[in-house]
Every structure is written in structure tokens, then in C-alpha cells.
ROTORLO-754486 format. One record per residue (C-alpha): residue in three letters; x, y, z. Coordinates in steps of 0.001 Angstrom, whole numbers, plus 524288, in hexadecimal, padded with zeros to 5 digits. Layout:
% residues N
ALAXYZ
...
END
This chain:
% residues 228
UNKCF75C7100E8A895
UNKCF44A704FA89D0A
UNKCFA1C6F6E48A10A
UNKD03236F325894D0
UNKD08136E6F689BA7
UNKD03936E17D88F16
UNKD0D186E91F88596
UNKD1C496E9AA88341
UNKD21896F78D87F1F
UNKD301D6F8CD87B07
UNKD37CA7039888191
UNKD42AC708398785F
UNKD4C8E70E5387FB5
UNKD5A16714278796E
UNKD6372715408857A
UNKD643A71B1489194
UNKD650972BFE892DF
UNKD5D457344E88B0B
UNKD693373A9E883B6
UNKD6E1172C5B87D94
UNKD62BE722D88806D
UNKD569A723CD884F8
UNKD4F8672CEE88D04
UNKD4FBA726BC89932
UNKD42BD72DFE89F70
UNKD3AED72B33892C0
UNKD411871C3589462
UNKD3C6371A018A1A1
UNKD2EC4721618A142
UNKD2BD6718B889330
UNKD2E9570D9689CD6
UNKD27F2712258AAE5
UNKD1ADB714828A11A
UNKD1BCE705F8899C5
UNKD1DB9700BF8A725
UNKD138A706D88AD4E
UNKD08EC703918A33F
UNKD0F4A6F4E38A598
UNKD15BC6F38489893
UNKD1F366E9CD894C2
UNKD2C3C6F19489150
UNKD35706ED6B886BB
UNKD41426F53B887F2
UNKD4A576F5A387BBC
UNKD56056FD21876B7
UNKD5FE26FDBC86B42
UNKD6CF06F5D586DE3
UNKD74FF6FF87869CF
UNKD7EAA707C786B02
UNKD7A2C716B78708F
UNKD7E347212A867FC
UNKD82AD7274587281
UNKD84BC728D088032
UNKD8100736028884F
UNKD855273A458944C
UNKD77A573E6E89C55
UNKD7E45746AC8A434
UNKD85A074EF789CC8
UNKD7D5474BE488FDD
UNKD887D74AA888848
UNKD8DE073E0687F72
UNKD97C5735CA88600
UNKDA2167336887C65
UNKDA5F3724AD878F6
UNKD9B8171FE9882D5
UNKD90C77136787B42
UNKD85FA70F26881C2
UNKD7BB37046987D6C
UNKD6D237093A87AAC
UNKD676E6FD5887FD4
UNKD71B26FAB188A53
UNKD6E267092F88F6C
UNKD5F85707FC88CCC
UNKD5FE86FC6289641
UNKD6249705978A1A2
UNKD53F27093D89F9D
UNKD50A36FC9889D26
UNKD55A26F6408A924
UNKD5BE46EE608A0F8
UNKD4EE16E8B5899B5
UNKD50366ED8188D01
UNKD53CA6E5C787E51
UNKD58DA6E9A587303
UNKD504A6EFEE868E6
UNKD53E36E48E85D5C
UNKD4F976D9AC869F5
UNKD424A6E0728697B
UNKD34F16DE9885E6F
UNKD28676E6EE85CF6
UNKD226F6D76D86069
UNKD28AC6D9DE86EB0
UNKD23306E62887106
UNKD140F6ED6687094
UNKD1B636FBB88703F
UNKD281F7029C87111
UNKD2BB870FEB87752
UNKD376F7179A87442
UNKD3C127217D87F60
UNKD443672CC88794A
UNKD5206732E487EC6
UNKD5CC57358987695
UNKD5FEA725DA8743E
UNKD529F7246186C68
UNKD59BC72E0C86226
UNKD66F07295986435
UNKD65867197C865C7
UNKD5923718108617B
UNKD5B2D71FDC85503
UNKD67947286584F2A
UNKD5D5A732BF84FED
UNKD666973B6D8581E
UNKD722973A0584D7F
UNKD6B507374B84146
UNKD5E4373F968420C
UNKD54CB73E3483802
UNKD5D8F7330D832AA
UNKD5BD072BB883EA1
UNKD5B8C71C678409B
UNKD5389715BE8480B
UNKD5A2470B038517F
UNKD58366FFEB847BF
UNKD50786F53F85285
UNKD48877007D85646
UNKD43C470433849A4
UNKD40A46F5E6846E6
UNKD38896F47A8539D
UNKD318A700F585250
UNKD2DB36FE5984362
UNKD27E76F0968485E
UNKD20106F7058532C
UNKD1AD6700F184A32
UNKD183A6F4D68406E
UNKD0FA26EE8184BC3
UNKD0A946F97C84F6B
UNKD102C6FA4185CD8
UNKD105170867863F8
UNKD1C2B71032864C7
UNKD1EEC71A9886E5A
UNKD2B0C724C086C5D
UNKD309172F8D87720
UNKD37A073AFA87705
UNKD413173B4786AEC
UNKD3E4172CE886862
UNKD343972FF785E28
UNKD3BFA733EE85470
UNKD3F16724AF851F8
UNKD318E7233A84FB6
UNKD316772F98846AD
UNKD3D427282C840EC
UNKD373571A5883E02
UNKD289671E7283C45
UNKD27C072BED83648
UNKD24367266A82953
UNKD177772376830F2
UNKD169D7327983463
UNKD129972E4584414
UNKD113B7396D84E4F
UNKD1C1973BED857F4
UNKD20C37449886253
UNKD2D4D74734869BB
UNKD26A8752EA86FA5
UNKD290C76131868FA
UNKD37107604186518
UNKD3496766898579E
UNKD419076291851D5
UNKD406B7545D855EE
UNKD3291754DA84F7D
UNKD35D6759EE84263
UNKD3F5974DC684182
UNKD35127448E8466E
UNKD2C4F74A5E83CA0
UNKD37D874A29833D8
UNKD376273B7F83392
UNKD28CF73B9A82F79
UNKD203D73B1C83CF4
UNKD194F744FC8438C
UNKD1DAA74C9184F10
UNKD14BA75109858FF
UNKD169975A9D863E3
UNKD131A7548487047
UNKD170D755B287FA2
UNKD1FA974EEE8886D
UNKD12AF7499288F09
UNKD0B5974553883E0
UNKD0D8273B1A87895
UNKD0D3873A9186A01
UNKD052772EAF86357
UNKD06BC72A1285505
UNKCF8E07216685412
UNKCFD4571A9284775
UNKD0B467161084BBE
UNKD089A7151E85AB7
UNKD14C771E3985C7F
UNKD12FD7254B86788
UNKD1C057305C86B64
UNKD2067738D8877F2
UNKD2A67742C0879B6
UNKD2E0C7414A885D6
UNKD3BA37490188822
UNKD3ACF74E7887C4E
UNKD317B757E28825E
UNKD33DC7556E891B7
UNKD35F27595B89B04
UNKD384174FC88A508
UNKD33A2742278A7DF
UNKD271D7440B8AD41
UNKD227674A7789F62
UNKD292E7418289754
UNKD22E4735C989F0A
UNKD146773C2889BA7
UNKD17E673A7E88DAC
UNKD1DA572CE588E91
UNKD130C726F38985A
UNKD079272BED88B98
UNKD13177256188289
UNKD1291717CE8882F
UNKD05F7717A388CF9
UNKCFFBC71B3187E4F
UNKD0BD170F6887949
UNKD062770636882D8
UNKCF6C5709A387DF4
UNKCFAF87082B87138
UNKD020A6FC6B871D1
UNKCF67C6F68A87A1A
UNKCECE16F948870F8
UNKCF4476F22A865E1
UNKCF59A6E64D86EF3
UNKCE5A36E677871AB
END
């Protein structure tokens, strides 16, 4: 395990509960590997409203019910956690964003708007400066398709696993998919976009954690070598 104590890597998180905000498992793994590998954490979130909230039990929409993306996200966070406009590619060395239904919902209108989807406007401000310094990127599960969104015109490789029709529209917006497995992990070389697919593939946490743990570890390396 690689000691990053010298590095800061955002965590973008999009609620709490894989059908309206992030994927909880994916959220906490991103976090257990960072911390392990003695990373400095820089939690972050969109203050906005959710589009909408999901009953986990039942997985159905509760009518009338608003929740707060970074309000929610801040259950992961213990609380630790800013605003995505609060935060600058200066504050940070990389930036990791977990999937669950939020990153397509909160993050983006990807889950209403398809391939006319908008990117949360902060976000797509601080992922254009990292990419403009050069600053590693790592995407999981569905997540990608915001990079596919912002950087297809660069045509980098990506992977949310095997899901062919989430593929054609990441290819759709100009990158290249690539088949890959739960435990392994996609890398772009010329953006530093690194991708896993975590539950997009599954099936349960100790696979998706293989995938993640090569995710952050290969963020980390890259972000370290940029620093030396």
C-alpha cells in the first residue's frame, strides 16, 4: 500500500442511496482505499435540490418528498463535506466520482435528458480545470458517462463494464468504450481518466471493492508522479 499522505483527492458524492444519490458501497470503499493509502480526503457535493427522492425499501418514488444532495451526501461524509462551487482544482491533486443513481440524477439530468444531458454546472467547471492541469480523474460505475459527456471530443477510453446499451451512448458522445470486469480498471493515458464499473457489473461488495482499490490506487500513482 503507497503512502499518499502527501496528496488531496476530491470525493464527489451525489446523495445518500444508490436509487437517488450515490452508491453508498462504491462511496465508502472510494474512501476506506484513500484512507488506507493515507490520503487527504476532500469530500464535496452539489447544494442542490435532489431530483428525487426513493424509497429503498420499496424502490419506489415518494411523492412530494425534497431532499438536499449535499445535505444527504453529508451522511457519508460525517458531516465533512463542502459544496462543489467552495472547492478549486488548486485545492485538490485528484478527484474520484463514485456512481449510484444520484451521479445521473444530481450530478447530471442524464437520467431525464439522455444524450441531451447537463452536466452539474460547478462540476463541469472543476473537472475542465483538472483536466487543464493535468490532474487524474477516476470515474465508477455509471459515473463515466459525465466524463464521456465533458471529454468525448478528446475520444478517451472508458468502461462501465459490458452494459452494451450504456456503451453505445458513451461512445455516442465521442469516447471509447471498453469491456472490462468488475475487478479490473479502465485507463485513458492521455487524460488520466481512469474508469471502473463497479455495480454496473457486480455482484456484491467484495468484487466491486477489487475494482475500486486498482481505481484509487492507479489515481493516487498518477497523481504522485505529477507531484515528483
Amino acid at each position: 500500500m503507497q503512502n499518499a499522505s502527501n496528496l488531496n483527492i476530491g470525493v464527489v458524492l451525489s446523495g445518500s442511496g444508490w436509487k437517488d444519490g450515490s452508491e453508498i458501497h462504491e462511496a465508502v470503499l472510494t474512501l476506506l482505499h484513500l484512507d488506507r493509502a493515507h490520503a487527504g480526503i476532500v469530500m464535496m457535493a452539489p447544494d442542490t435540490g435532489q431530483m428525487d427522492v426513493v424509497d429503498h425499501l420499496t424502490n419506489k418514488p415518494v411523492p412530494g418528498e425534497t431532499r438536499n444532495t449535499l445535505i444527504e451526501s453529508a451522511r457519508i461524509a460525517r458531516g465533512d463535506i463542502s459544496p462543489i462551487k467552495n472547492i478549486s482544482a488548486g485545492d485538490l491533486d485528484g478527484i474520484i466520482l463514485p456512481g449510484g443513481s444520484g451521479a445521473m440524477k444530481n450530478l447530471c439530468n442524464f437520467a431525464v435528458k439522455g444524450m441531451e444531458m447537463e452536466v452539474d454546472p460547478h462540476l463541469d467547471k472543476l473537472l475542465k480545470a483538472m483536466r487543464a492541469q493535468s490532474k487524474p480523474m477516476g470515474f465508477i460505475c455509471i459515473a463515466p458517462i459525465i466524463a464521456a459527456k465533458i471529454f468525448g471530443y478528446e475520444h478517451p477510453k472508458l468502461t462501465i463494464g459490458n452494459d452494451y446499451g450504456t456503451a453505445q451512448k458513451i461512445e455516442a458522445f465521442g469516447a471509447r468504450h471498453i469491456d472490462c470486469p468488475v475487478d479490473d480498471i479502465v485507463l485513458d493515458e492521455t487524460t488520466k481518466i481512469v474508469t471502473a464499473p463497479a455495480y454496473m457489473t457486480g455482484p456484491s461488495i467484495s468484487y466491486i471493492s477489487l475494482g475500486i482499490e486498482k481505481l484509487v490506487q492507479k489515481v493516487l500513482g498518477l497523481a504522485d508522479t505529477r507531484n515528483t
